[in-house]
C-alpha positions, 0 to 999 in steps of 0.5 A: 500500500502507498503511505499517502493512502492509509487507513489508520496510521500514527503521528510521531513527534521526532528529533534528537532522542537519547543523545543521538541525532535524527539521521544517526537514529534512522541509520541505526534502526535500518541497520538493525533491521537488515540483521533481523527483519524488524526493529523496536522504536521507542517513544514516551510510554503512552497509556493509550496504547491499548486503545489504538490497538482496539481501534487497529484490530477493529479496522484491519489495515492493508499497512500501518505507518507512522509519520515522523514530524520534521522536528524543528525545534524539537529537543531531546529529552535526555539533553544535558541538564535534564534528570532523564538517564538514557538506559538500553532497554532489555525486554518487550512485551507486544500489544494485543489482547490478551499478550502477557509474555515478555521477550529478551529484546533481539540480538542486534537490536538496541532500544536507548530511551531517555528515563526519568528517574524512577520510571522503567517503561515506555512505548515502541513502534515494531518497525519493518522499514523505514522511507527515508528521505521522503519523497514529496507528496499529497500531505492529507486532511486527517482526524485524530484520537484524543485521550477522550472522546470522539475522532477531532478534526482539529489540528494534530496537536505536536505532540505526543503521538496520535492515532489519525485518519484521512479525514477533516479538513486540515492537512497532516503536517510535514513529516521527516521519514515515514515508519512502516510497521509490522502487526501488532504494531506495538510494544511495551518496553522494559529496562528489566530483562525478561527473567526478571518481569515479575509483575508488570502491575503499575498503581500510578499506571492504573490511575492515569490511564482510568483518568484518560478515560481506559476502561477496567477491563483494559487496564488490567490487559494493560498490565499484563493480565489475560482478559477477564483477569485482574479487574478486581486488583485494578478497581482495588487501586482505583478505590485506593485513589478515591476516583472509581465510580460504581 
């Protein structure tokens, strides 16, 4: 499929990220895709993640890309001055329903993300090829996810990454290098090795993605539970933080 006819795609704010610039990022991750077929590419860890992959399978796109921004002005969130480390994660959890194992990150593979103290998860893309440079072409109108609500026609915010459409009225913003994803598009990435994934329950998770509006049922797949499983545990959180409504 041409990029520039998708179904469903993200919007991906790009730039420096970990100490690398754009173009030492994008070699690297093609190099890596050359030894193993695909990559992981990192992004802030997003508590929507189970809800794009909702609309993903409801939708069952021919491909799946994702739209790098051109990044002016785009800063790294591992500049110096910053309390974010960067750190090689070590292990990956795809996203899809009722996906609980988690994989040693591939030989040949390197997934460098700025961490916040404390922190030790964030988003991926599974990417299998990389358009770089960009050939010109018909930048379309399109609609995007919010965490909340109904598709928005409005501007695509800068960021972070969104889940858009063709639609609306206003057109996508420019982009630097355009990521072909392979299914299920999604990953969760860990600093902790796969061996040492013992519970991948996050309270302070939970409460942020039921504030943007995730149901309980999806939390808890969120957190590593099959469906069905876990309800209780993530309604026990939530009552904890006084926001559950019966």
């Amino acid at each position: 499929m041409n990029h520039a006819e998708f179904t469903l795609a993200f919007w991906h704010p790009f730039g420096p990220h970990g100490r690398e610039m754009p173009k030492e990022i994008i070699e690297r991750k093609r190099k890596e895709i050359d030894v193993n077929g695909w990559t992981l590419w990192s992004f802030q860890h997003r508590p929507m993640l189970i809800d794009w992959n909702r609309e993903l399978v409801s939708a069952q796109p021919d491909a799946v890309f994702a739209f790098c921004s051109e990044g002016r002005g785009a800063i790294d969130p591992a500049r110096e001055g910053t309390l974010s480390t960067t750190i090689n994660c070590q292990s990956y959890r795809f996203i899809t329903d009722g996906e609980t194992q988690w994989r040693s990150v591939p030989r040949g593979v390197k997934v460098p993300h700025p961490f916040r103290p404390g922190k030790k998860l964030a988003s991926a893309f599974i990417v299998k090829r990389i358009i770089y440079p960009v050939e010109p072409f018909q930048l379309p109108a399109v609609e995007w996810l919010p965490k909340k609500g109904p598709w928005c026609q409005a501007a695509v915010p800068t960021r972070p990454e969104y889940l858009i459409r063709q639609g609306g009225t206003i057109a996508m913003k420019g982009v630097s290098a355009i990521l072909e994803l392979k299914p299920p598009y999604l990953a969760v990435v860990s600093t902790d090795s796969a061996a040492g994934q013992v519970d991948d329950f996050d309270p302070d998770e939970c409460v942020a993605m039921y504030k943007a509006g995730s149901r309980v049922v999806d939390i808890a797949v969120a957190m590593g539970y099959e469906r069905g499983h876990g309800q209780n545990r993530v309604r026990n959180v939530l009552l904890k933080a006084g926001i559950y409504k019966q």
